[in-house]
C-alpha positions as CSV (number, residue, x, y, z in Angstrom):
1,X,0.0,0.0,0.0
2,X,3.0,2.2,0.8
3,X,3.6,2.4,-3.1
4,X,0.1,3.2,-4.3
5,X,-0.1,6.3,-1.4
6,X,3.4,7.2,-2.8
7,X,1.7,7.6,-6.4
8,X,-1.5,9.3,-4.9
9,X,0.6,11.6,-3.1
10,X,2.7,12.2,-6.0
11,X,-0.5,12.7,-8.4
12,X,-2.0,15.2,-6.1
13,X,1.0,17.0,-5.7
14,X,1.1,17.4,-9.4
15,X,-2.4,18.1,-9.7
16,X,-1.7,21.2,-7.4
17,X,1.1,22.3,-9.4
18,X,-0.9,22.4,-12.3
19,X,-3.8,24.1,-10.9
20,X,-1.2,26.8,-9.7
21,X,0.3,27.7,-13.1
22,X,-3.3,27.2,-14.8
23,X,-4.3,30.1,-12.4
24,X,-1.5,32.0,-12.7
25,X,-1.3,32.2,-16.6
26,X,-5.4,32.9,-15.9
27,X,-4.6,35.3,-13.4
28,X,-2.3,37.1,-16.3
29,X,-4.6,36.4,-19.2
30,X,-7.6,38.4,-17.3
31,X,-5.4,41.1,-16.3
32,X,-4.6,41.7,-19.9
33,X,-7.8,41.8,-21.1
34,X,-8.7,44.8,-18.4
35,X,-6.2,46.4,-20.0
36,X,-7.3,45.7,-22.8
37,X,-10.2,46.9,-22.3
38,X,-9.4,50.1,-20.4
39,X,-7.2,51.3,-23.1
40,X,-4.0,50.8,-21.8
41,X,-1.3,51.4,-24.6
42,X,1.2,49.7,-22.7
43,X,-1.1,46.1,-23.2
44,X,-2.8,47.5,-26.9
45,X,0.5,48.0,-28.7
46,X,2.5,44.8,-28.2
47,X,-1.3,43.1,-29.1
48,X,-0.9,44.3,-32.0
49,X,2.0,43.3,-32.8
50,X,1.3,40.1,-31.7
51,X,-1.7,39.5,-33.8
52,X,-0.4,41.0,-36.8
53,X,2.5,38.7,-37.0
54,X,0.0,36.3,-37.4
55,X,-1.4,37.4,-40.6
56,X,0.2,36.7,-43.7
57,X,-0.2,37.9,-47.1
58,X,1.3,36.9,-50.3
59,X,3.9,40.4,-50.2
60,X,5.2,42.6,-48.2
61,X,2.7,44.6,-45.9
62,X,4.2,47.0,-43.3
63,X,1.8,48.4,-40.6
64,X,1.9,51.0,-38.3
65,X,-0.3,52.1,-35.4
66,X,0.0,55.0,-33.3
67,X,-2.6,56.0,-30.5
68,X,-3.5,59.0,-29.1
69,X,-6.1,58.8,-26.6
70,X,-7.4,55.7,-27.3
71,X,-8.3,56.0,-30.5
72,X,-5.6,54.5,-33.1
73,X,-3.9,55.8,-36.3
74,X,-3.4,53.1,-38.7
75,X,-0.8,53.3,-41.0
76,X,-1.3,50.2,-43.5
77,X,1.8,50.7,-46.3
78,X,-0.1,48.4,-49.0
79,X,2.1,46.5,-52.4
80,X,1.9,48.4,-55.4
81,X,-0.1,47.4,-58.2
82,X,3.1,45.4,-59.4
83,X,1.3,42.6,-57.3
84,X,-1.2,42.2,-59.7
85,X,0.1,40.4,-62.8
86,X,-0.2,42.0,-66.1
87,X,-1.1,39.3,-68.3
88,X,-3.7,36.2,-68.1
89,X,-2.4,32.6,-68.2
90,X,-5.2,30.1,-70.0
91,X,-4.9,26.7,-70.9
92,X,-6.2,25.9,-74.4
93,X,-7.8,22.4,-75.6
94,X,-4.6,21.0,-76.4
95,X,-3.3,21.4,-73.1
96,X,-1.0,24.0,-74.1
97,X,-0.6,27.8,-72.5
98,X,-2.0,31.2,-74.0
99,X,-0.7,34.1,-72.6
100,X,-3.1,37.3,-73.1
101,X,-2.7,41.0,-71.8
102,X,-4.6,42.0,-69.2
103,X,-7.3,45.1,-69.9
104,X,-6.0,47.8,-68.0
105,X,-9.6,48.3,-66.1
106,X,-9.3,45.0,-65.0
107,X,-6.1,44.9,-63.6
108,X,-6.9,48.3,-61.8
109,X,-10.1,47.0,-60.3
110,X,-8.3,44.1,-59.5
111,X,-5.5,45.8,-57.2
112,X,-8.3,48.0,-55.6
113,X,-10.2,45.1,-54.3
114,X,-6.9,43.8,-53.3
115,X,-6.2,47.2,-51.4
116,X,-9.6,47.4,-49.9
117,X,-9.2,43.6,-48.8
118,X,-5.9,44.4,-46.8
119,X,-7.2,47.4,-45.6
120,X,-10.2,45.8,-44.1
121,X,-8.3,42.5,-42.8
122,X,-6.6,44.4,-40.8
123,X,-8.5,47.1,-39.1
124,X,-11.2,44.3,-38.3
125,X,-8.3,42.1,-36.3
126,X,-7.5,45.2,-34.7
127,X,-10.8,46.0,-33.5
128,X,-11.9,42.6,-33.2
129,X,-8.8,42.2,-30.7
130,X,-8.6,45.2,-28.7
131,X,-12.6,46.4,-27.1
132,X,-11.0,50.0,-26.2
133,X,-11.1,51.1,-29.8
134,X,-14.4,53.0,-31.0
135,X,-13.5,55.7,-33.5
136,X,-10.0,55.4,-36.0
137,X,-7.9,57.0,-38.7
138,X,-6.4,54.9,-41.7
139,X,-4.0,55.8,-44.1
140,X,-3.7,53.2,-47.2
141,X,-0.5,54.2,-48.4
142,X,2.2,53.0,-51.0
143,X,5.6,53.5,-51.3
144,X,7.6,53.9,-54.1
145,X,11.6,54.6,-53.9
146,X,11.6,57.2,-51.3
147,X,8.3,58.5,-52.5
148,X,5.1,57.4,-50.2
149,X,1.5,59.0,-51.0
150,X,-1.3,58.2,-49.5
151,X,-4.2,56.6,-51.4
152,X,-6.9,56.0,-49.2
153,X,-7.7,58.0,-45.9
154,X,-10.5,56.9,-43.7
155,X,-12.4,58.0,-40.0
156,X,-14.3,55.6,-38.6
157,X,-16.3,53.8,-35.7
158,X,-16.6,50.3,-34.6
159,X,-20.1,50.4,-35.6
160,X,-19.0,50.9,-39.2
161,X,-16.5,48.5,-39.1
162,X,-18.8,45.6,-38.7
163,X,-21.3,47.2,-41.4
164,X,-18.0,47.2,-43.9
165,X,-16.8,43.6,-43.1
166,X,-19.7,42.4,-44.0
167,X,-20.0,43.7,-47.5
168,X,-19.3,40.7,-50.0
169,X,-16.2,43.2,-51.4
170,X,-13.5,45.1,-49.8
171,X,-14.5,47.8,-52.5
172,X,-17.9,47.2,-51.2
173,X,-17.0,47.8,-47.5
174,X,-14.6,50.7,-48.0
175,X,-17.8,52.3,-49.7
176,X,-19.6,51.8,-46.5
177,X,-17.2,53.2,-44.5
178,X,-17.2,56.6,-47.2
179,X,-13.5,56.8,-46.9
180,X,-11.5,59.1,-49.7
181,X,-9.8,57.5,-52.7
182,X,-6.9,59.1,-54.5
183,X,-5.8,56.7,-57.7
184,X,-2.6,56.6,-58.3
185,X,-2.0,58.0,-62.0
186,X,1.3,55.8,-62.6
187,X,-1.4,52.8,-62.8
188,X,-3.1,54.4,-66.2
């Protein structure tokens, strides 16, 4: 019997070990959300950062957020319309590969529904992640060389947010959230 009250003994002290750390990293999770929650930039920035470097997109997407009072600057530096490819790739009958140009209009519309996509993945994750956040600024910008312009510039609310996201477009939710839209000429 002396080896089965050893194991007993041995399970419960585990069993309190666990339950320990399990409220501990509880203890800590909770905390973070009333942080969260309260607005504290010192728990809303490295969230970010956190949950963005879980995203991933097919090229290079730089983000930036900066807060004042609570209420966050978005800085999304999107691809340029390079990502789009210029020409369409079809198979014929005989299995073999036509290569066509693309109509410039499509190939625009194209990268803007990309654009608007990005732009919406992210602000959602943000708000989705962090309840402090009601109203916000985004800049949808592009770089080129040293040159960066801005192309789209939005204010919004949280309210407006989940109207956008579920548009069955990101051109169709960045209309809902009436945001300004400067085309980049170089694309024509």
């Amino acid at each position: 019997h002396a080896y089965i009250r050893a194991k007993m003994y041995e399970f419960l002290l585990k069993q309190k070990a666990d339950k320990e750390e399990f409220d501990k990293k509880e203890t800590e999770r909770v905390a973070l959300v009333e942080r969260l929650i309260n607005g504290e930039e010192s728990a809303i920035l490295p969230r970010l950062t956190e949950i963005y470097r879980t995203l991933s997109f097919p090229f290079p997407l730089e983000v930036q957020v900066l807060l004042h009072q609570q209420m966050p600057l978005f800085k999304i530096w999107l691809p340029t319309i390079d990502v789009v490819p210029e020409r369409l790739c079809l198979l014929k009958d005989d299995g073999s590969l036509d290569y066509q140009d693309k109509p410039l209009f499509s190939r625009n519309k194209q990268y803007l529904e990309l654009c608007a996509a990005v732009i919406l993945q992210i602000i959602s994750v943000a708000y989705g992640n962090i309840p402090a956040f009601d109203e916000g600024i985004v800049w949808g910008m592009v770089k080129r060389g040293d040159e960066e312009k801005t192309y789209f510039s939005l204010a919004l609310t949280r309210t407006e947010i989940i109207e956008a996201c579920r548009s069955v477009s990101g051109v169709g939710g960045l209309q809902k959230l009436q945001g300004l839209y400067q085309w980049d000429e170089s694309c024509q």
